[in-house]
C-alpha positions as CSV (number, residue, x, y, z in Angstrom):
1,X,273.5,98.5,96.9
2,X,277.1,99.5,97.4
3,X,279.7,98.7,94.9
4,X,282.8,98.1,96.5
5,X,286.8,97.4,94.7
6,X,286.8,94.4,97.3
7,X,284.7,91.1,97.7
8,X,282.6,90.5,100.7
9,X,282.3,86.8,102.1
10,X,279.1,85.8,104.3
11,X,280.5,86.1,108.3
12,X,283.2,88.5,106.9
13,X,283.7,91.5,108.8
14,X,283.5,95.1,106.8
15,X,284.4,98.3,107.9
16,X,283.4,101.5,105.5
17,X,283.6,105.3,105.6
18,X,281.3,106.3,103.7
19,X,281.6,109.9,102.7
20,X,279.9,109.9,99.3
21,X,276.8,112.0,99.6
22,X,274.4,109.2,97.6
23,X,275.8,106.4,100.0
24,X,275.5,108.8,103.3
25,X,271.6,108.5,102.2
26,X,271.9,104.9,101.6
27,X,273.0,105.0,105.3
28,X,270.0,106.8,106.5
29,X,267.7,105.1,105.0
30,X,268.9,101.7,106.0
31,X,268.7,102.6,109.8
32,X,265.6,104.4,109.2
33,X,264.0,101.7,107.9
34,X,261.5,98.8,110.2
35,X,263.6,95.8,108.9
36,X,267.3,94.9,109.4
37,X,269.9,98.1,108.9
38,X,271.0,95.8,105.2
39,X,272.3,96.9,101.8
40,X,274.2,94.6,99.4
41,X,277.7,94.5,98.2
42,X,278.7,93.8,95.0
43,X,282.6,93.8,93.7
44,X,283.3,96.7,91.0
45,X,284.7,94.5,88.2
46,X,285.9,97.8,85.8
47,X,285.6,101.6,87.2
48,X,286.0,103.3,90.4
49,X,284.3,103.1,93.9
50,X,283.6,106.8,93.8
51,X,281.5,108.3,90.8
52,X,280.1,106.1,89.6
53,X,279.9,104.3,85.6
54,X,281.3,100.7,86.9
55,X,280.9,97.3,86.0
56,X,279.3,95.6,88.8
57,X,279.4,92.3,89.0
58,X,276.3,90.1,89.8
59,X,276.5,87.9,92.4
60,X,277.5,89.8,96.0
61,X,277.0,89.5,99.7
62,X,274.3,91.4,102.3
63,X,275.9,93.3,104.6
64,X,274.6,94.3,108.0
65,X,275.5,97.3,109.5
66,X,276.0,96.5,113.6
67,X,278.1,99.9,114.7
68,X,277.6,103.2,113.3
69,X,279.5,106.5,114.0
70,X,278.9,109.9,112.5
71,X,281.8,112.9,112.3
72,X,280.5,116.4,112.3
73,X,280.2,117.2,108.3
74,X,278.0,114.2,107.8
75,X,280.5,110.8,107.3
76,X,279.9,107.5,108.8
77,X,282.3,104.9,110.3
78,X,280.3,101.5,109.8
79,X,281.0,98.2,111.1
80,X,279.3,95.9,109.0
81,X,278.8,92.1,108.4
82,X,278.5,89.8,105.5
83,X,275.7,87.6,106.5
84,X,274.2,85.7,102.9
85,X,275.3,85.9,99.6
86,X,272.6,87.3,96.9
87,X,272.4,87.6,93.1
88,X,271.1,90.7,91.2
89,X,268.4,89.7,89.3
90,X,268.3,93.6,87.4
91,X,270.0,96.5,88.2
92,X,267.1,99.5,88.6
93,X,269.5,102.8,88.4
94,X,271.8,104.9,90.3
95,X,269.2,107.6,91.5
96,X,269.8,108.3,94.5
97,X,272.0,105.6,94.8
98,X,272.7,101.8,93.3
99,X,269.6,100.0,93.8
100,X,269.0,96.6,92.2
101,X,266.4,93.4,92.4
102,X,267.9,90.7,94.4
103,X,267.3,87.1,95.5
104,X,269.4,85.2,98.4
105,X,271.4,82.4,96.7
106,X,272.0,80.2,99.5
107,X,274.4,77.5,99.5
108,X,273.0,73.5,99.4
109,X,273.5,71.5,102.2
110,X,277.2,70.1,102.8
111,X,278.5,67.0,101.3
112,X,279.9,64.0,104.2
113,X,283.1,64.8,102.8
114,X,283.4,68.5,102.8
115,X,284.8,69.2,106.7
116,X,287.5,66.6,105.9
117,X,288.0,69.1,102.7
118,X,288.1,72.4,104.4
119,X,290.7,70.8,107.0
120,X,293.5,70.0,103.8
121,X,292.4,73.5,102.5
122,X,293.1,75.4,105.7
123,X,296.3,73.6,106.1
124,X,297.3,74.6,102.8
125,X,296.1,78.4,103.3
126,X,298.1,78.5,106.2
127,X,301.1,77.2,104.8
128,X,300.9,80.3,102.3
129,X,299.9,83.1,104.4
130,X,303.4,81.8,106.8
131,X,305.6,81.8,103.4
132,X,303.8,84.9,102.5
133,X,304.9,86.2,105.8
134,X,308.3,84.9,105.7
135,X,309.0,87.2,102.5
136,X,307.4,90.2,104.3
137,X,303.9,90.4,102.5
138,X,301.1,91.7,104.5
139,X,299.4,89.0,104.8
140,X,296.6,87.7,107.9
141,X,297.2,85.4,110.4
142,X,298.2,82.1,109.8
143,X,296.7,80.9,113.0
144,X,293.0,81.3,112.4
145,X,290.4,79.5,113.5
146,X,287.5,78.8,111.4
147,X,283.7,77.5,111.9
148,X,282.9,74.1,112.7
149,X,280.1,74.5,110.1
150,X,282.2,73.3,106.7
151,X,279.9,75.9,104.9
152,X,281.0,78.9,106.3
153,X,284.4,78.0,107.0
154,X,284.5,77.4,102.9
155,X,284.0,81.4,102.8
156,X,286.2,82.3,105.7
157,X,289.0,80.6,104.1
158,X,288.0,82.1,101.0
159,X,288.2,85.7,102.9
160,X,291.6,85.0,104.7
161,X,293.5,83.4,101.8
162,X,295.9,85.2,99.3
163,X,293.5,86.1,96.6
164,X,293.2,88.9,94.5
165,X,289.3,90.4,94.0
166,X,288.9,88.6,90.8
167,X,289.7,85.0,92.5
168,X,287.7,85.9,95.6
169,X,284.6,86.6,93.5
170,X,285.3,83.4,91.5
171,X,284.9,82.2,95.0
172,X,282.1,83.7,95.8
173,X,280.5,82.6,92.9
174,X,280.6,79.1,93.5
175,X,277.7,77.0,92.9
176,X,278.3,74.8,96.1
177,X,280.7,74.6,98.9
178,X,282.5,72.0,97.1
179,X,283.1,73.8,94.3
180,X,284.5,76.8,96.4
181,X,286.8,74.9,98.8
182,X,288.3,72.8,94.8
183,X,288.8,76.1,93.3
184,X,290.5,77.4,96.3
185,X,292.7,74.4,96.7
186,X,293.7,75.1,93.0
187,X,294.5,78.7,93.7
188,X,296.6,77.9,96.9
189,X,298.4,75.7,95.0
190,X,299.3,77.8,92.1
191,X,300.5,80.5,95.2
192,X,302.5,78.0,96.9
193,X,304.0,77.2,93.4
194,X,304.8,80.7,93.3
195,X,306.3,81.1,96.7
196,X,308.5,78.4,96.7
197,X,310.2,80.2,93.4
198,X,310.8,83.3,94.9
199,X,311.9,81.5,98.1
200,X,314.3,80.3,96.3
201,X,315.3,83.2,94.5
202,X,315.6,85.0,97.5
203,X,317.8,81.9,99.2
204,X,320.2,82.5,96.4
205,X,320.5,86.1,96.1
């Protein structure tokens, strides 16, 4: 397991350097191992990403490791991605790194309604990621494409909008797609709430 200050979405892309000496072995043995080069993430809810003595949270995301690179004093450059989310069943100790029991937590099939859902959402997202760049917050994309399957464009959205970690693992912890794509609607609106104010401050200044 890797605990990470950032949440991981399913078909999210994640790029590490790992220069911890525990999580350099975690490395290894994931490409030394016969199945899939896997480890799971899991958002740090109080501590630090190096040293350990966090609060973990307990749902996360697998991530698969698909390009590696090693520097000359033993660092990686990975290029991973999310690929299904997972609950931690019991955490089993640090030694020589985070391991836990997990079980995959897959989403239930889409309701007829949810593409139609997505579609209002992603408007809305885009709306705020263009205000959010029109103030001159770093912010991705408002173009983006997602999935034609309403399931995984419920995470991308969730992975592209203007969250902070705590929202995105409210996200991420969604019973169903449904659920995700109304609490994200919610938090969109709240930010558009938001920018609108300081659009106006700023249009009065």
């Amino acid at each position: 397991m890797f605990p990470l200050g950032a949440v991981l979405f399913p078909t999210m892309v994640l790029p590490l350097h790992v220069f911890e000496l525990r999580y350099r072995q975690l490395v290894h043995d994931c490409l030394d191992g016969e199945n899939e080069p896997e480890f799971g993430v899991v958002l740090i809810e109080r501590g630090s990403e190096v040293g350990g003595g966090d609060v973990r949270s307990m749902v996360g995301t697998v991530a698969r490791i698909v390009e590696t690179a090693t520097f000359d004093d033993g660092r990686w450059a990975l290029g991973c991605v999310g690929t299904r989310r997972i609950r931690v069943v019991e955490w089993q100790g640090d030694d020589p790194y985070p391991k836990a029991d997990v079980v995959d937590w897959d989403d239930p099939p889409a309701t007829p309604d949810l593409a139609a859902r997505v579609g209002d959402a992603l408007r809305s997202v885009r709306k705020a990621l263009a205000m959010h760049s029109e103030l001159g917050d770093g912010v991705p994309r408002a173009t983006v494409e997602l999935s034609d399957d309403p399931v995984l464009a419920s995470y991308q959205l969730a992975a592209i909008g203007p969250f902070g970690p705590a929202d995105r693992q409210h996200l991420l912890a969604a019973p169903d797609p449904g659920t995700r794509v109304e609490r994200l609607a919610a938090l969109v609106d709240d930010d558009l709430e938001t920018l609108r104010l300081r659009l106006a401050m700023e249009g009065g200044s």
